[in-house]
Every structure is written in C-alpha cells, then in structure tokens.
C-alpha positions in Angstrom: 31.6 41.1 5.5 30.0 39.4 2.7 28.5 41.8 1.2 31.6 44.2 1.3 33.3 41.5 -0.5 30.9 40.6 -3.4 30.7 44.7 -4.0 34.4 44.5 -4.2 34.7 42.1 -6.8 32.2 43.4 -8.8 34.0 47.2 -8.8 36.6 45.0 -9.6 35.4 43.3 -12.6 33.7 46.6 -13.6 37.0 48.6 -13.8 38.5 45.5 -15.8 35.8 45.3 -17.9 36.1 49.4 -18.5 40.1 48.8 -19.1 39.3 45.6 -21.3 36.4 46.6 -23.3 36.5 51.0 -23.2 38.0 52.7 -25.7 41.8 53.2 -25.7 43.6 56.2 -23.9 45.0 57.4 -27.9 41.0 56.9 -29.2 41.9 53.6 -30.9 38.6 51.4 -30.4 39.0 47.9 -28.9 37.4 44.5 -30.8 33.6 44.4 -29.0 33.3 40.7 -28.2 30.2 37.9 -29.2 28.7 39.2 -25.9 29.2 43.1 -26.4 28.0 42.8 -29.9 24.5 40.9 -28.5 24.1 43.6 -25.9 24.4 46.4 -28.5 21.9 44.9 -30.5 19.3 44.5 -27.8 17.4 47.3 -28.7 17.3 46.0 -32.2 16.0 42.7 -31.4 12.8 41.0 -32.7 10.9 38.0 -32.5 10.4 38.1 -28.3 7.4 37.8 -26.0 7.1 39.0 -22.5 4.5 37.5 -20.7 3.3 38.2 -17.5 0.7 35.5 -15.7 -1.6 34.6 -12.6 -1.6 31.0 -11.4 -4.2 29.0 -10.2 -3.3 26.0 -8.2 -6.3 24.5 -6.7 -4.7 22.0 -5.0 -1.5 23.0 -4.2 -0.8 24.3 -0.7 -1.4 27.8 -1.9 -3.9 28.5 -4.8 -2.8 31.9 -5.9 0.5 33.4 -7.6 2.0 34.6 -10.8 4.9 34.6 -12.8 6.5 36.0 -15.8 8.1 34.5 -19.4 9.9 36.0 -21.3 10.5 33.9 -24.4 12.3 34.6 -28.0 10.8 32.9 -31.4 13.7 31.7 -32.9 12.1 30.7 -36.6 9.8 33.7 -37.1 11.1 34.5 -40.1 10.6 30.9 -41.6 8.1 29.3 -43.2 7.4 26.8 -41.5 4.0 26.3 -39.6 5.6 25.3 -36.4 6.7 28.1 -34.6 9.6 27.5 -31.9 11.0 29.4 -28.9 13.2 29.5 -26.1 13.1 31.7 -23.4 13.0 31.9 -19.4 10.8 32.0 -16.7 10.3 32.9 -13.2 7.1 31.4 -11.2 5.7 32.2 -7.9 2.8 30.4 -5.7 2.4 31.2 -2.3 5.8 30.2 -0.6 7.0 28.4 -3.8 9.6 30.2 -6.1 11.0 28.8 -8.9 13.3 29.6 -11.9 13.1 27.9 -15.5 14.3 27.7 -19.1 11.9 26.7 -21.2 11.4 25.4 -24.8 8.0 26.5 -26.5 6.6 24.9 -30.1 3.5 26.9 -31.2 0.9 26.7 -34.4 -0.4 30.3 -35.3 -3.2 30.7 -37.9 -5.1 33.6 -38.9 -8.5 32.1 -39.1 -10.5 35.4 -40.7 -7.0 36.9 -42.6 -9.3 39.5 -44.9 -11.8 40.6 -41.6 -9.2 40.4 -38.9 -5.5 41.1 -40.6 -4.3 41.3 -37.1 -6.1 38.5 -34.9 -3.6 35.4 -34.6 -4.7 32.4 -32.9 -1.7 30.0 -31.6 -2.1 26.4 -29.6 1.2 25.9 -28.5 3.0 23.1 -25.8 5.8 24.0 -23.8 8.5 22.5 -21.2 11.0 22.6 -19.6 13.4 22.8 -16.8 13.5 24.5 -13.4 14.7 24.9 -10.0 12.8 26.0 -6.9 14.8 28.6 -4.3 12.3 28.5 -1.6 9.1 26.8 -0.4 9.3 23.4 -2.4 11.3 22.0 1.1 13.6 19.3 0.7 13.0 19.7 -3.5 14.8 23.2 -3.0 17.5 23.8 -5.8 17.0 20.2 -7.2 16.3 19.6 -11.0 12.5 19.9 -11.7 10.4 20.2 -15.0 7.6 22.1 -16.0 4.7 20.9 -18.9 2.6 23.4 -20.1 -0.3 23.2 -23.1 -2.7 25.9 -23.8 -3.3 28.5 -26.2 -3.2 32.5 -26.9 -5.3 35.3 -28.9 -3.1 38.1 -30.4 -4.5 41.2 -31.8 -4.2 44.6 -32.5 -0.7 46.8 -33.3 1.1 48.9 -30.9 4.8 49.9 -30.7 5.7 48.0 -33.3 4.4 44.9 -31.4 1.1 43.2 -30.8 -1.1 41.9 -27.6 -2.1 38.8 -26.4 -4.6 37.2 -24.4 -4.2 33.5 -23.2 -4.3 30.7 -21.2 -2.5 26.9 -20.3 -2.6 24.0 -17.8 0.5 22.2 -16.7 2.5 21.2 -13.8 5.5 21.8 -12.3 7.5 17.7 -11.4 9.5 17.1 -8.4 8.8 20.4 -6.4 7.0 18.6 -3.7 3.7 19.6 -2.4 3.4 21.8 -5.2 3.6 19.2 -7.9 0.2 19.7 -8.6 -1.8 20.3 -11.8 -1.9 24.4 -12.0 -3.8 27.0 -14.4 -1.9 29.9 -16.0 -4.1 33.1 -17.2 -1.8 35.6 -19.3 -2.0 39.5 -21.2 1.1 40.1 -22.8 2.9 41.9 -25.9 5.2 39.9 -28.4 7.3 41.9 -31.2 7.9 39.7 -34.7 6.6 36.7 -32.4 
C-alpha cells in the first residue's frame, strides 16, 4: 500500500511539474526557475571530481569496503593557493552505510611545470558531516563527522578532464564500533578541479 502511494504522489508531482514548468498549450514558454536553470546547465558544469574509493579499516568490525565522492571546487578559477570544495559522499564498510556532506580545502602545485605540464600534486584535509542508515546500531541516523587528511597525484588529459591517483586516513565520530581510524585508496577523474 505504500508503495502504491509514494508512486502516486510522485505521478502527481510529475504531471504538476509538466503543467508548471512545460511549455504553454499556445507555445508561449514558461519562466525556468533557480533549479531548472541549474539542471540545464549540468552538462556545462566544471570544476567537479568524482571519486570512487576502497576502505581499509583494520580495526573496525569489518576491514574491507568502499565508497564514492563526488565533490565540486568552488574557487578553481581563483588565484588563490588554497583550493576549496564541497561535495557529497556515500561510504560503505561491511554492514556500515553511511551518507555525508563534506567540505574539502586542498594545496595543488605542479612541482616539474616544464617536464610534467600535466602532473599536479595536491595535500588536501577534509570533514565533515554524516549519518549512518544501517550497521552503526544504536548510532543509526544520528549526527556523525568524518576527518579526513591525505593527498592525490593528477595527470594526464582525457575528455576534457584529468585522472588521479590518491590516498587519506581519517575516521568516521559517533558511528559506534566503527569509529575507528580507516584508510581510503582512490582513482578518479576531476574536470577544471
């Protein structure tokens, strides 16, 4: 019955949203709103970074998972030598799930800019804040943070984008037997990042 329901409302808000936000029945266009504008743009956007990851938790209840982040730099196109992004992040470790937004400050160089145009070396630090959906127990769907330090390698050009190699120790807080120290080991691509 639930289900049934939940599709329902969503036809629901789907027709509205076609009524609302389609074109007119005399081909008059309607005003796109803040949202519909964002969503057009997508294929557009720059200065992101999807980053798929194994975890190593050697302590933690289970030692083996993954994850993935997917994170946009929101000062790329400044000057500045501190790099800054937001972005979110979904983590999984045995019975542990867990959902995130997270905040990242990063410190690219080049270190060989006439060699290696293309090789970019970035420490970075991030945190930030999470909730588990299954296997953290009692710490299920309660407030927890996440601190992260480490380091990436990117290199090379493809699709208008470059790859990266990394990796970062942290810990998830307040998840229960899985606030433990934990290793992440990365490959990604990053456009404008």
């Amino acid at each position: 019955m639930r289900k049934m329901s939940v599709g329902a409302i969503l036809a629901t808000l789907l027709s509205v949203q076609g009524l609302v936000f389609g074109q007119g029945t005399n081909g008059t266009s309607v005003n796109l709103t803040t949202l519909d504008k964002l969503l057009a743009d997508l294929p557009g956007f720059t200065n992101y970074a999807i980053e798929p990851y194994a975890t190593y938790a050697p302590k933690a209840p289970q030692h083996y998972g993954g994850g993935l982040l997917a994170i946009w730099n929101v000062n790329a196109q400044s000057d500045s030598l501190v790099k800054a992004g937001i972005g979110l992040g979904l983590d999984w470790l045995g019975n542990l799930s867990l959902v995130s937004a997270n905040a990242q400050i990063s410190t690219p160089f080049h270190p060989w800019p006439s060699k290696f145009p293309t090789l970019l070396i970035s420490p970075f630090a991030l945190a930030g804040v999470g909730t588990a959906y299954s296997g953290a127990g009692n710490f299920n769907g309660s407030a927890s943070t996440i601190v992260d330090t480490g380091g990436y390698i990117q290199f090379g050009r493809a699709a208008g984008g470059q790859f990266n190699v990394g990796v970062c120790w942290g810990r998830w807080n307040g998840v229960g037997e899985y606030d433990v120290a934990r290793y992440h080991f990365f490959a990604g691509w990053s456009h404008g990042f």
